[in-house]
C-alpha positions as CSV (number, residue, x, y, z in Angstrom):
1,X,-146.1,-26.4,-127.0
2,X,-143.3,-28.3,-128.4
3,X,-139.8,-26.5,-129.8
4,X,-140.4,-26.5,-133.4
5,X,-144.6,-24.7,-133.0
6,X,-142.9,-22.4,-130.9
7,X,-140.1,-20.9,-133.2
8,X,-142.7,-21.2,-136.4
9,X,-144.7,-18.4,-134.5
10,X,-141.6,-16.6,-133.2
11,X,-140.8,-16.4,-136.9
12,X,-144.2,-15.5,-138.3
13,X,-144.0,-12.3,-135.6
14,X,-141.2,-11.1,-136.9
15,X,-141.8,-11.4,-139.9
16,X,-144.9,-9.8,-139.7
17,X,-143.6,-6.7,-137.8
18,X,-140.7,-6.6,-140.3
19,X,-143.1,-6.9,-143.3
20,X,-145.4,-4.2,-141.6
21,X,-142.4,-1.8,-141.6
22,X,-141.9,-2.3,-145.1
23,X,-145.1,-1.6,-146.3
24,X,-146.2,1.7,-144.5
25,X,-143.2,4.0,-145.3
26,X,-143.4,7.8,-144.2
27,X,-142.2,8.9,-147.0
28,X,-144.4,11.9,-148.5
29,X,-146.4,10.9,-151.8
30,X,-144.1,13.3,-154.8
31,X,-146.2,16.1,-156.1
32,X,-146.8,15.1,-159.9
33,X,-146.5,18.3,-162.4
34,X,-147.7,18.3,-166.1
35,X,-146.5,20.5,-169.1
36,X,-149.3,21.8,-171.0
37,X,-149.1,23.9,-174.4
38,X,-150.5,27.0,-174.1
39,X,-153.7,28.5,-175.3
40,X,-153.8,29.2,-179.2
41,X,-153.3,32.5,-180.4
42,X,-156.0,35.0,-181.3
43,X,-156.2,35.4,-184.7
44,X,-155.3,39.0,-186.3
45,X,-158.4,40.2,-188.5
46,X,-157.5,40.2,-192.0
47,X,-155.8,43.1,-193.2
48,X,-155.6,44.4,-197.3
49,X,-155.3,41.6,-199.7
50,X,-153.5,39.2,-197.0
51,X,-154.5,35.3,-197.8
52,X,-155.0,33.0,-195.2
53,X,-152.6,30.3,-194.8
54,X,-153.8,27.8,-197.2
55,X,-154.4,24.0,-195.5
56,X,-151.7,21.3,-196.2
57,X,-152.6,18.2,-197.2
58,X,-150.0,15.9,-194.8
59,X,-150.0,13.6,-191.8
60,X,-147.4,14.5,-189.6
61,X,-146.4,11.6,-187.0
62,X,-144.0,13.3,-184.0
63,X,-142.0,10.7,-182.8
64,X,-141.0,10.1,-179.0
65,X,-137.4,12.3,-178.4
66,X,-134.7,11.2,-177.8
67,X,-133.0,12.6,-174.3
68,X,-129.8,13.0,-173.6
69,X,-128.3,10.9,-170.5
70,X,-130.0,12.0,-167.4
71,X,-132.9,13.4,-168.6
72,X,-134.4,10.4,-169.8
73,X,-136.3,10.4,-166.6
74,X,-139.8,11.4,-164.4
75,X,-137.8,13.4,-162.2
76,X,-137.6,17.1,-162.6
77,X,-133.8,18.2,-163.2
78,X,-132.2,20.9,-161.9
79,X,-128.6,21.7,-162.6
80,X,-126.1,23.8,-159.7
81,X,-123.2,26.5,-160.3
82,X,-120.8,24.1,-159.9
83,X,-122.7,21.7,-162.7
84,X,-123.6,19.3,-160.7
85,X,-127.3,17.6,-162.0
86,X,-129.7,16.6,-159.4
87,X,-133.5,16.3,-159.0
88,X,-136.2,18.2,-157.2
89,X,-137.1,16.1,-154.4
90,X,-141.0,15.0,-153.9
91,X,-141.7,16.1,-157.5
92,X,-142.2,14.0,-160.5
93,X,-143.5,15.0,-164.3
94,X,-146.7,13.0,-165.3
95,X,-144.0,10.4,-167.0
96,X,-140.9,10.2,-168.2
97,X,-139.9,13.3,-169.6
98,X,-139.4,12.2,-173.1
99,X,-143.2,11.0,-172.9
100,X,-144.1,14.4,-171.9
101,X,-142.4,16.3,-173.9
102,X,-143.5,13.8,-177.5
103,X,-147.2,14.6,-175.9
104,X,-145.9,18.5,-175.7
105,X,-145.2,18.8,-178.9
106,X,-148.6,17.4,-180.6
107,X,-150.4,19.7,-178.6
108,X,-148.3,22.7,-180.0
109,X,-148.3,21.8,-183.5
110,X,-152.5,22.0,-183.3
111,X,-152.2,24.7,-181.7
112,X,-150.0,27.1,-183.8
113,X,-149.9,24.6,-186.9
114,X,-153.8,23.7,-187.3
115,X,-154.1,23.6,-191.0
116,X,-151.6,20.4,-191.0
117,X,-154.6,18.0,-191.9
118,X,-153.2,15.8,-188.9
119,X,-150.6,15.6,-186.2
120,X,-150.1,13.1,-183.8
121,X,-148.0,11.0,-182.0
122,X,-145.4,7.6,-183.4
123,X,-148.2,5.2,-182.8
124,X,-149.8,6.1,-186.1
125,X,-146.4,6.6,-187.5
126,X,-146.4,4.1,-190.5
127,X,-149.8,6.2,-191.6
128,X,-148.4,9.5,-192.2
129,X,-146.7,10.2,-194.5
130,X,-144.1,12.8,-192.5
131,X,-142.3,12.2,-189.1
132,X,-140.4,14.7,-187.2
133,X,-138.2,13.5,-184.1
134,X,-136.3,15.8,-181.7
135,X,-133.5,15.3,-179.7
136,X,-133.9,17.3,-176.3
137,X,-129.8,18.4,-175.5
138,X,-130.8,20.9,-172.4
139,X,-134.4,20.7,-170.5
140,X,-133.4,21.8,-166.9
141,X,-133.3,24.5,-164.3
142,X,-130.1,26.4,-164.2
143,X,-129.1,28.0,-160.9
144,X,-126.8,30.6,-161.0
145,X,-126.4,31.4,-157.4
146,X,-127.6,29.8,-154.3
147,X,-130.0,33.0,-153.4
148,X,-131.5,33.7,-157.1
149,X,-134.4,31.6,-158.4
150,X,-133.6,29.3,-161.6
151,X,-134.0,29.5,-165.4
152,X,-135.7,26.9,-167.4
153,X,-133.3,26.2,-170.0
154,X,-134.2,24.0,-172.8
155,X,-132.8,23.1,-176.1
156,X,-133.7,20.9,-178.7
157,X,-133.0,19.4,-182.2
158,X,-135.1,18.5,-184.9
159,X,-135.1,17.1,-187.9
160,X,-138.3,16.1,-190.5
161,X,-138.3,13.5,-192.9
162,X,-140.7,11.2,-195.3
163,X,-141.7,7.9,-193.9
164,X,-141.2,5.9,-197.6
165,X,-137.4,6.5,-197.9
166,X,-136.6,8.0,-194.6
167,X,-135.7,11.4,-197.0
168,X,-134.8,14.2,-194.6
169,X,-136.4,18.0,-195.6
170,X,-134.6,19.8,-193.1
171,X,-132.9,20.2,-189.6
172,X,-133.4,22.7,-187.7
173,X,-132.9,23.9,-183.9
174,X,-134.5,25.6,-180.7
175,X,-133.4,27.2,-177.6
176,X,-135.5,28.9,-175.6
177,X,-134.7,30.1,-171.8
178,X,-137.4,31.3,-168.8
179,X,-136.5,32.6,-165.5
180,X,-138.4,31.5,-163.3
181,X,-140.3,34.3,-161.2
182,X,-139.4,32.9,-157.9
183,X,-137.2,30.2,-156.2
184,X,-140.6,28.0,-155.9
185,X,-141.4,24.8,-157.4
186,X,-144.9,25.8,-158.8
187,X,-143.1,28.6,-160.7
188,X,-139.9,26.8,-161.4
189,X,-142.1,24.5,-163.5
190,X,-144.2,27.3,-165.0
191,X,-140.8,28.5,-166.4
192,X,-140.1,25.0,-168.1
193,X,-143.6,24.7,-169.5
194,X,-143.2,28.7,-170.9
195,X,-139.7,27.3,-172.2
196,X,-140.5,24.0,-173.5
197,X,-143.5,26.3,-175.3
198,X,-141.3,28.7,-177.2
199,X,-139.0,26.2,-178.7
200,X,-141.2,23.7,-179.6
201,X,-143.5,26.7,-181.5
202,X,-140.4,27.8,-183.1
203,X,-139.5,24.3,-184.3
204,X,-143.5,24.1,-185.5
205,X,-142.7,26.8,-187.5
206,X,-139.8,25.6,-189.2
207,X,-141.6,22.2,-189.7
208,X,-144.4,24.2,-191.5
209,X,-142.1,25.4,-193.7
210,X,-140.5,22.3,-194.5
211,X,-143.7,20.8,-194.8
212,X,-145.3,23.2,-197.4
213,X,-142.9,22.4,-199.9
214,X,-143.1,18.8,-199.2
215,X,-143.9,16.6,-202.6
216,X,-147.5,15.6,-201.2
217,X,-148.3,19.1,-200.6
218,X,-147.3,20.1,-203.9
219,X,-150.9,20.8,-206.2
């Protein structure tokens, strides 16, 4: 075998073993979590002459939030005593957070706000006639102490306006916070989803509001 055949397949071996290497890492698959709203509330029976809430007639399009700098990210955040923000290793949300949270918040709003006559994410945006958007300030686990388990701390800004003219109706804001009910991942993320919950019902709430005195709900 002459010189150059011989270093073409010394080459092609190492390459090979090199490229092998590459391709079949040890590294543990993350464990991927996903935020789900929770069940809808029973309704209370009727009581005396109390109405029910009377349907209103919009199409509300929830836009994708906007995250503050180092949460705009699939990895879970978690933030130390000394306030230091990290990441839970081997643990990813089902897509970037600000994803997640944007698909969140639709499912709350049918939930707690079902007589909206729609509600649904920016891709039908330019066919409502309502947005709201939210800018997520806090959405991490705060430790306190090395020993204690975390709380799920998450905070957000809102604001609703009309598509036409971009014409805000109202700001408003959420905070909600959920210890977690032991220093384990499962429950650390339970906390966020119980968090992430509460403000984003509260913020429903407010958008209801703002909403039922919006001109196209007007008789």
């Amino acid at each position: 075998m002459n010189r150059p055949a011989a270093l073409a397949i010394a080459l092609a071996a190492v390459c090979s073993a090199a490229c092998g290497s590459l391709f079949q890492s040890k590294a543990a698959a993350p464990t991927i979590y996903v935020l789900s709203a929770g069940a809808p509330p029973t309704a209370a029976p009727p009581s005396g002459d109390a109405a029910p809430a009377a349907a209103i007639p919009v199409d509300l399009a929830i836009l994708k939030p906007r995250m503050r700098t180092g949460l705009s990210t699939d990895r879970i955040a978690v933030l130390y005593p000394d306030r230091r923000l990290d990441y839970f290793a081997d643990a990813r949300w089902s897509g970037p957070a600000g994803d997640v949270l944007q698909d969140l918040a639709v499912q709350v709003f049918l939930h707690s706000r079902a007589h909206l006559r729609t509600v649904s994410g920016d891709a039908s945006v330019f066919a409502s006639a309502y947005w709201l958007e939210i800018e997520v300030i806090d959405f991490q686990a705060e430790y306190t102490s090395a020993s204690a388990a975390p709380t799920a701390h998450v905070h957000f800004l809102a604001r609703i306006g009309e598509s036409g003219d971009r014409h805000i109706l109202g700001r408003f804001e959420a905070e909600a916070r959920q210890p977690a009910a032991e220093n384990r991942l499962t429950a650390i993320v339970d906390a966020y989803a119980r968090a992430a919950d509460a403000a984003l019902a509260e913020i429903a709430i407010q958008a209801d509001e703002a909403l039922a005195n919006a001109p196209a709900a007007r008789p």
